[in-house]
C-alpha positions in Angstrom: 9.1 -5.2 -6.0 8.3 -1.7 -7.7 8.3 1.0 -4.7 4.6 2.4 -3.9 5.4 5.0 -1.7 8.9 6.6 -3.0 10.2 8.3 -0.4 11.6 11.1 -2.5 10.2 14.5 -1.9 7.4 12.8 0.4 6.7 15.2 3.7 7.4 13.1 7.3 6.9 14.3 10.5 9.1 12.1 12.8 8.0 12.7 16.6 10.5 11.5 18.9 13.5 12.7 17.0 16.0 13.6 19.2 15.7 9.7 20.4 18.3 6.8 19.3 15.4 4.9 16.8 13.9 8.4 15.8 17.5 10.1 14.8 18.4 7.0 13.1 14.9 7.1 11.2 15.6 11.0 10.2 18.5 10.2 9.2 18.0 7.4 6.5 15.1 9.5 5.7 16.8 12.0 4.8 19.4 9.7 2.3 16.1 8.6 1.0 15.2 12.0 -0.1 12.5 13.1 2.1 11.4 16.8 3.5 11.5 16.3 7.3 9.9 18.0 10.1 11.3 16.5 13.2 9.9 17.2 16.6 10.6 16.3 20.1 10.8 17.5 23.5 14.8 18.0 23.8 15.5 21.5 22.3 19.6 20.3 22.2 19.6 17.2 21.3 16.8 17.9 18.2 19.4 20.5 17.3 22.3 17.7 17.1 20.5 15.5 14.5 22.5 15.6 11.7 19.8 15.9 9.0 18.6 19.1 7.2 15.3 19.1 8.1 12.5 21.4 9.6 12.9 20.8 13.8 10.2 22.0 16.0 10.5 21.8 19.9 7.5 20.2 21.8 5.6 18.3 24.3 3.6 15.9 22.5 1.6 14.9 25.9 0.4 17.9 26.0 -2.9 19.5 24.7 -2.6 20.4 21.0 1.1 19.8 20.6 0.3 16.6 18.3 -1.9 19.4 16.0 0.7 21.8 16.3 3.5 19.3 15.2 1.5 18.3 11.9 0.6 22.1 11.3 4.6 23.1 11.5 5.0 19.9 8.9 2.6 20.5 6.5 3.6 24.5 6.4 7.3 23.6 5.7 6.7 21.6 3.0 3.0 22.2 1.7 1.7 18.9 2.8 1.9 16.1 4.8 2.2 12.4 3.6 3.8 10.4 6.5 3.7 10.4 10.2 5.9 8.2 12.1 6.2 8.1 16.1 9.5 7.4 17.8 8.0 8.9 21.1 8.4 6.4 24.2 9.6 6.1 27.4 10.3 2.6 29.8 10.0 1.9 33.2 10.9 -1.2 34.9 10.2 -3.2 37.9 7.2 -5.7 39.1 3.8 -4.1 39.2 3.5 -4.4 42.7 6.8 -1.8 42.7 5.8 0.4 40.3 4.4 4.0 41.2 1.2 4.9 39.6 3.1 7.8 38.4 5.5 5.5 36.7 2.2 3.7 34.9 0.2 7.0 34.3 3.8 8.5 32.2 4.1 4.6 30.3 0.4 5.0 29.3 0.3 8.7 28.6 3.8 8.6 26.5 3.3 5.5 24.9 -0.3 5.2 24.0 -2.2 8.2 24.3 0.2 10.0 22.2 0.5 7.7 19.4 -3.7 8.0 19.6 -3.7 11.8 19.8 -1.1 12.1 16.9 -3.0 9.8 14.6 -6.3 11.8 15.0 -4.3 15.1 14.5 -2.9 13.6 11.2 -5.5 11.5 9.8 -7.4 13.9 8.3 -4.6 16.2 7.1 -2.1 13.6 5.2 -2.6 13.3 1.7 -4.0 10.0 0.6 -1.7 6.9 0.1 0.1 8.7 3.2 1.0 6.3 5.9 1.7 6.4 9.9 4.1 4.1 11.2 3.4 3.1 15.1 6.2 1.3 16.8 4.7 -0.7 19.3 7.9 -3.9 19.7 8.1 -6.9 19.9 6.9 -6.4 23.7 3.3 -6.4 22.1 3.7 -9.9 21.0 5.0 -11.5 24.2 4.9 -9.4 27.3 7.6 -10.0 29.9 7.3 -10.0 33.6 9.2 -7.2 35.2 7.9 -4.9 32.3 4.5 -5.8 32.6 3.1 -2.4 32.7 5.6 -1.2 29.8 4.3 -4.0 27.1 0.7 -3.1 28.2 1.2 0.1 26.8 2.6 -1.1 23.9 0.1 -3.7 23.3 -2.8 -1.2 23.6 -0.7 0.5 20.4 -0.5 -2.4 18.8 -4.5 -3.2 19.5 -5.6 0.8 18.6 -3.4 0.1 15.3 -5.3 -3.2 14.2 -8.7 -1.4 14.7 -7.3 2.5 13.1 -5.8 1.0 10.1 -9.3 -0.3 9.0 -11.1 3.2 9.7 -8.0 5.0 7.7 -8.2 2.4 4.7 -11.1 4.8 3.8 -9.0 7.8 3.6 -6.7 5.9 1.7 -4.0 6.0 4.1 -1.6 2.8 5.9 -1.1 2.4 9.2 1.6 0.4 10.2 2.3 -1.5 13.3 6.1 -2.0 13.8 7.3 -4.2 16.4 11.0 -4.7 16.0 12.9 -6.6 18.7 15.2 -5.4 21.5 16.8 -2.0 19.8 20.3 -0.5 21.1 18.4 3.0 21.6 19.5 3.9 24.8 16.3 4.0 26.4 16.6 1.3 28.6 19.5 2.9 30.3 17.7 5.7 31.2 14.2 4.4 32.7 11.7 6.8 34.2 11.5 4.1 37.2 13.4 1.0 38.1 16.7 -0.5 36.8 17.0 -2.5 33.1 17.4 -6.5 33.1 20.9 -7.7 31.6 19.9 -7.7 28.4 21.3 -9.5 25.2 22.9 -6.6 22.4 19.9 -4.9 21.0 20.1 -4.8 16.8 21.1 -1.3 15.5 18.7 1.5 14.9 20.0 2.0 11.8 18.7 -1.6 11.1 15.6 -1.0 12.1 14.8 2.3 10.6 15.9 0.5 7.6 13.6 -1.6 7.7 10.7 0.6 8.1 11.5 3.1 5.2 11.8 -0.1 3.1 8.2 -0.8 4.5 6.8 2.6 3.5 8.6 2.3 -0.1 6.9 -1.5 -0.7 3.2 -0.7 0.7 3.8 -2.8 3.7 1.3 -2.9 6.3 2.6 -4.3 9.0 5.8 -5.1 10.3 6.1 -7.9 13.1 9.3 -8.6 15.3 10.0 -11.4 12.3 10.6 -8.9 9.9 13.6 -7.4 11.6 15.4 -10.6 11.9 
């Protein structure tokens, strides 16, 4: 297939960097040729990625940080063509167990950012630009015990379906990702509750494979299937 978004000398703005799935992204981005501007909320560990890229620290929950982080990306490299979100955090446990602060950080992290970075980006990336979502495999099949998690994700994958036709007229992809059980690290360190046994998890590097091959064929969406 001939590439239709060559990732050489493109401008991406990874939010969630500093995180297993969004170091392993910055990196292969980086072997692809991309400028990056990386952002997160971990001063340190942004520092450790092992990319040259532009890294700015912040809190994407909070008001403005989303504009802020696609500001700092399009000044370091004069314009911005893809936004991908690695932000998220996991909590575990049966609803009735769960706090309501637990649920207010799964929905706030997990879905309201993705929402508020889109708008910030939408109308500043340049046309054939794409944002990449990753919502899991969790939005195809919820599982008790993480009930309030996959909600959270689902609602990504639900504000994706519905975005991707209002930024078809800008000329820019969305894409939903949804890869399958990932050996991030995140499930080891929940904001509430303890993780399941869970089966290995595939390899970010996989994964983030995977998507950068997406954004170089003019995929637009990426179920759990295409990870296997």
């Amino acid at each position: 297939m001939v590439s239709q978004h060559p990732l050489l000398g493109q401008s991406v703005l990874v939010a969630g960097a500093s995180g297993g799935l969004g170091t392993a992204l910055a990196v292969e981005l980086a072997r692809r040729g991309a400028t990056l501007t990386l952002a997160a909320r971990d001063n340190d560990r942004l520092a450790a990625v092992p990319v040259d890229a532009q890294r700015v620290t912040l809190d994407l929950r909070l008001p403005d940080a989303c504009a802020d982080a696609v500001e700092f990306a399009i000044a370091h490299a004069g314009r911005l063509d893809v936004v991908i979100n690695a932000v998220g955090v996991v909590a575990f446990g049966n609803v009735a167990d769960l706090s309501i602060d637990a649920m207010e950080e799964l929905f706030l992290t997990n879905t309201f950012v993705p929402i508020m970075l889109a708008s910030a980006a939408i109308g500043r990336i340049e046309p054939r630009g794409a944002i990449v979502n990753i919502s899991g495999v969790i939005a195809e099949q919820n599982l008790p015990g993480m009930a309030a998690y996959g909600a959270s994700k689902a609602a990504v994958r639900s504000f994706d379906e519905a975005f991707s036709r209002e930024a078809r007229r800008t000329k820019v992809r969305v894409i939903d990702a949804r890869p399958g059980h990932t050996e991030t690290g995140l499930a080891n360190h929940p904001i509430e509750g303890v993780s399941p046994k869970m089966a290995e998890g595939m390899p970010p590097a996989h994964v983030a494979t995977v998507i950068c091959d997406a954004l170089e064929a003019g995929v637009n969406e990426l179920p759990s299937s295409a990870f296997s």
